[in-house]
Backbone as ProteinMPNN parsed JSONL, in Angstrom:
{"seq_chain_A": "XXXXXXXXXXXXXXXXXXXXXXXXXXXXXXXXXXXXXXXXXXXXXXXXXXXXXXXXXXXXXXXXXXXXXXX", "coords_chain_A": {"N_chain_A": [[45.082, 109.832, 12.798], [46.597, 108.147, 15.412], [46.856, 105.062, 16.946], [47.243, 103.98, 20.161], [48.694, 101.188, 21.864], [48.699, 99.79, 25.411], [49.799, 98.228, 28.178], [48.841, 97.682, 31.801], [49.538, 97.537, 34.856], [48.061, 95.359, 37.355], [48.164, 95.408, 39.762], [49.581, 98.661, 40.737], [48.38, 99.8, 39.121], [49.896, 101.436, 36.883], [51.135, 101.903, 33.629], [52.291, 100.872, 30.668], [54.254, 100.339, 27.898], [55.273, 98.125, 26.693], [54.456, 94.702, 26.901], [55.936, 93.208, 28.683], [57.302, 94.867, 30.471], [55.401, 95.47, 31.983], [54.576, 92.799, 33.088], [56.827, 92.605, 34.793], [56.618, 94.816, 36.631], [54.111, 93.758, 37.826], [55.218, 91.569, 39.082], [57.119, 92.508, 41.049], [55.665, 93.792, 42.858], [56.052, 93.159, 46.116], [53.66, 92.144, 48.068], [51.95, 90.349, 46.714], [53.387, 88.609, 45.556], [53.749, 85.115, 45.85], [53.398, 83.589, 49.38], [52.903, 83.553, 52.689], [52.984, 85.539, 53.95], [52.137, 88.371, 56.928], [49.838, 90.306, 57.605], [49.09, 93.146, 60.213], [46.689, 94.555, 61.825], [46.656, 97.985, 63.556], [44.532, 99.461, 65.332], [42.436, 102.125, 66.538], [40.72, 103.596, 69.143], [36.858, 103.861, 68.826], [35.793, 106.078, 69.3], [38.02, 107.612, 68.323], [38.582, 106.767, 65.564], [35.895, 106.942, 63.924], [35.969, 105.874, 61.374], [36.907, 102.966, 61.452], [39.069, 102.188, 60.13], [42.182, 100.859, 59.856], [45.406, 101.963, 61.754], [47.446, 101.819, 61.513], [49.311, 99.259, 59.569], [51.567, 96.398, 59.927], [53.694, 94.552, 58.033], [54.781, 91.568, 57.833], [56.976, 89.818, 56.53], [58.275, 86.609, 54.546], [60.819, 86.144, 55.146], [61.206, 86.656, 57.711], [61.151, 89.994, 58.023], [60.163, 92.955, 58.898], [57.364, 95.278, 57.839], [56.319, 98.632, 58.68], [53.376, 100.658, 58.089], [51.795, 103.442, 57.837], [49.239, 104.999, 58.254]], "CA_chain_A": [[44.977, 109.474, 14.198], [46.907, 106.646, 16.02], [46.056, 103.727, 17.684], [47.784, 103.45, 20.771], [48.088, 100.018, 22.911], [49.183, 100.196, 26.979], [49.438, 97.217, 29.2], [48.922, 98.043, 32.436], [49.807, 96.792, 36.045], [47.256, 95.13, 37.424], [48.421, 96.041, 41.176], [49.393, 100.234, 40.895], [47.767, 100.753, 37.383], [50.48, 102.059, 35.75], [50.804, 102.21, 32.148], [53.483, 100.387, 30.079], [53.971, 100.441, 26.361], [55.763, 96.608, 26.582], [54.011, 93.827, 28.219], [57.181, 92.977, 29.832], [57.732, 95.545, 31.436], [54.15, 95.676, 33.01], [54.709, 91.999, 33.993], [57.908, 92.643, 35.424], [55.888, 95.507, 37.257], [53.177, 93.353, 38.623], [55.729, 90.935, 40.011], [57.756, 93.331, 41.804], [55.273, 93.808, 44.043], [55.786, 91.937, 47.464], [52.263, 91.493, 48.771], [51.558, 89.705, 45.637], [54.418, 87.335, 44.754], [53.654, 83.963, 46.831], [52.495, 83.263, 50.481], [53.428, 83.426, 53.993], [53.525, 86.933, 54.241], [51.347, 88.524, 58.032], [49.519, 91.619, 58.343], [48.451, 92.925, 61.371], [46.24, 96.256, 61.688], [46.644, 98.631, 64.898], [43.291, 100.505, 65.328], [42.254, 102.909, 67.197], [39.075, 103.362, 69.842], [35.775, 103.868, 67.699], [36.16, 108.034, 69.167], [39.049, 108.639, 67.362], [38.87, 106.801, 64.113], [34.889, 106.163, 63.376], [35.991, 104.717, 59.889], [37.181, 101.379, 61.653], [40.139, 101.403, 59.216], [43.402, 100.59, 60.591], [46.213, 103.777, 61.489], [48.515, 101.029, 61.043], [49.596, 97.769, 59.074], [52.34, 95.875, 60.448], [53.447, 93.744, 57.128], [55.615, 90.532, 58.417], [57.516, 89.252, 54.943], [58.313, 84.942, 54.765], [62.287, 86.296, 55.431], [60.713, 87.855, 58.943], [61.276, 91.124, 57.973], [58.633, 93.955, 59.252], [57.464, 96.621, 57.915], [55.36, 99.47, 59.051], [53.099, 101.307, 57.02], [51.058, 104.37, 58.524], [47.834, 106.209, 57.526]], "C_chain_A": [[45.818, 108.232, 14.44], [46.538, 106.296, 17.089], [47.11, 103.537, 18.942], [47.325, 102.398, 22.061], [48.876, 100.349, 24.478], [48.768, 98.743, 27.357], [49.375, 97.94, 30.678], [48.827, 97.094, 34.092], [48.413, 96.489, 36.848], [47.434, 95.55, 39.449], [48.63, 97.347, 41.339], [48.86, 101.328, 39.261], [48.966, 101.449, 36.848], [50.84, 101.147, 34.432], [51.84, 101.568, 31.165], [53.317, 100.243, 28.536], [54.216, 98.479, 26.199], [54.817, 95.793, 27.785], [54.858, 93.344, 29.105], [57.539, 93.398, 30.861], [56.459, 95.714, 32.723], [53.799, 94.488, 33.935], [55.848, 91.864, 34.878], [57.479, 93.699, 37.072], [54.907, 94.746, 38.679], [54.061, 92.271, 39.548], [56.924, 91.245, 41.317], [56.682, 94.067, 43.392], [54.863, 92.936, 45.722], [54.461, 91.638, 47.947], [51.666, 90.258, 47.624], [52.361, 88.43, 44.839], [54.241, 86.478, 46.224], [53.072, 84.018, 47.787], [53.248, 83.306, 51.226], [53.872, 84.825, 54.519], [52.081, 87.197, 55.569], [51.123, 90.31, 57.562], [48.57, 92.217, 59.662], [47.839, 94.686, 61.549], [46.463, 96.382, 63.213], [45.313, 99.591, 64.701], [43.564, 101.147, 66.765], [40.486, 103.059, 67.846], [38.038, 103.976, 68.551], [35.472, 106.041, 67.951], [36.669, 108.375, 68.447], [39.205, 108.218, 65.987], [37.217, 105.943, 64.098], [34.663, 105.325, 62.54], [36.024, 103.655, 60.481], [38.56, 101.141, 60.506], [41.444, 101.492, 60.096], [44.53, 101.737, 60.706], [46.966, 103.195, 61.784], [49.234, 99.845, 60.225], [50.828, 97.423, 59.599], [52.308, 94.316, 59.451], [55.03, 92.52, 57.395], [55.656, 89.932, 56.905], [57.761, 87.003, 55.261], [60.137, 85.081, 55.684], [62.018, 86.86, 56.969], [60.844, 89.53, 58.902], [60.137, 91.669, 58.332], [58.587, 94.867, 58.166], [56.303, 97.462, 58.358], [54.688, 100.327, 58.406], [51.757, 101.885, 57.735], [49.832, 105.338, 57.557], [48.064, 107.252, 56.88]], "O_chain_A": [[45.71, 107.301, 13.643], [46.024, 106.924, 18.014], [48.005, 102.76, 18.611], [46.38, 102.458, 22.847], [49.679, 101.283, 24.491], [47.737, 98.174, 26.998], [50.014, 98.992, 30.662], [48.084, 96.13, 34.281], [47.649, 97.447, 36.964], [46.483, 95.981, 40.1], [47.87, 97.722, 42.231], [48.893, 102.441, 38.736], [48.562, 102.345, 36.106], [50.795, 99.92, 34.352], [52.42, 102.606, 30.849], [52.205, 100.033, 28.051], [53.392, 97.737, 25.666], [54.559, 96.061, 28.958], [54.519, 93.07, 30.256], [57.954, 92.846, 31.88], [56.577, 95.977, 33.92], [53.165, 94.57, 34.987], [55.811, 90.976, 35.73], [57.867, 93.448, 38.213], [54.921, 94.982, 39.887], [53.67, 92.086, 40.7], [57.391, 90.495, 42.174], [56.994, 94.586, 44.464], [53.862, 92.396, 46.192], [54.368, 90.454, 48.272], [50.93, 89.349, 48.009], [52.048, 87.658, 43.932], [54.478, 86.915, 47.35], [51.955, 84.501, 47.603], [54.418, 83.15, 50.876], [54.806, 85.126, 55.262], [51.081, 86.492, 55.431], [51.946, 91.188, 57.301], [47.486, 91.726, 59.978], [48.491, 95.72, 61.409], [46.488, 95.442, 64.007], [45.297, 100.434, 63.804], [44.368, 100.921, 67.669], [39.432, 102.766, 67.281], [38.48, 104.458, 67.508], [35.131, 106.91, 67.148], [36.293, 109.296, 67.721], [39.79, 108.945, 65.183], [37.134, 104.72, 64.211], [33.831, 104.418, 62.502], [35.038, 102.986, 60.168], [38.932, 100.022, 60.152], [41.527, 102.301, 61.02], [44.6, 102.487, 59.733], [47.67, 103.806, 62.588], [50.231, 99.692, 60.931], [51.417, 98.478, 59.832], [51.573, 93.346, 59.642], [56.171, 92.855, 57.077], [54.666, 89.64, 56.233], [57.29, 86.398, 56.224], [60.535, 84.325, 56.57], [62.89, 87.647, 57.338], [60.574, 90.177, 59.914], [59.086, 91.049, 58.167], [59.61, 95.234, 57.589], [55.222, 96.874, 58.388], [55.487, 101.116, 57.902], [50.842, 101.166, 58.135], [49.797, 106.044, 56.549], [47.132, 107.941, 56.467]]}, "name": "protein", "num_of_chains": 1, "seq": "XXXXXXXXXXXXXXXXXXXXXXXXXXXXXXXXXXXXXXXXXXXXXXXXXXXXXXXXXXXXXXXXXXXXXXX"}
């Protein structure tokens, strides 16, 4: 039998044989590297989406960039 080890990203769980690569992973993700980043949810009346979760994000970067990211 072998023993195998995995690091894994602590932001989309995936799986890496090198820790390098899994910290290279976790810092590649923008919501997570530094500060000054905005999000802003768009909901919808409590008829059409009972959850209360947002059927939009609106993610403002430190560079002003947008982006939009849909249900």
């Amino acid at each position: 039998m072998k023993e195998k080890k995995l690091y894994t990203c602590e932001i989309c769980h995936t799986d890496y044989a090198n820790p390098k690569e899994a910290e290279a992973c976790e810092g590649s993700h923008k919501l997570t590297r530094g500060k000054g980043f905005k999000i802003e949810g768009v909901y919808q009346p409590r008829k059409m989406c009972p959850d209360g979760v947002p059927v939009k994000l609106w993610v403002t970067f430190p560079d002003g960039s947008r982006i939009l990211y849909r249900r």
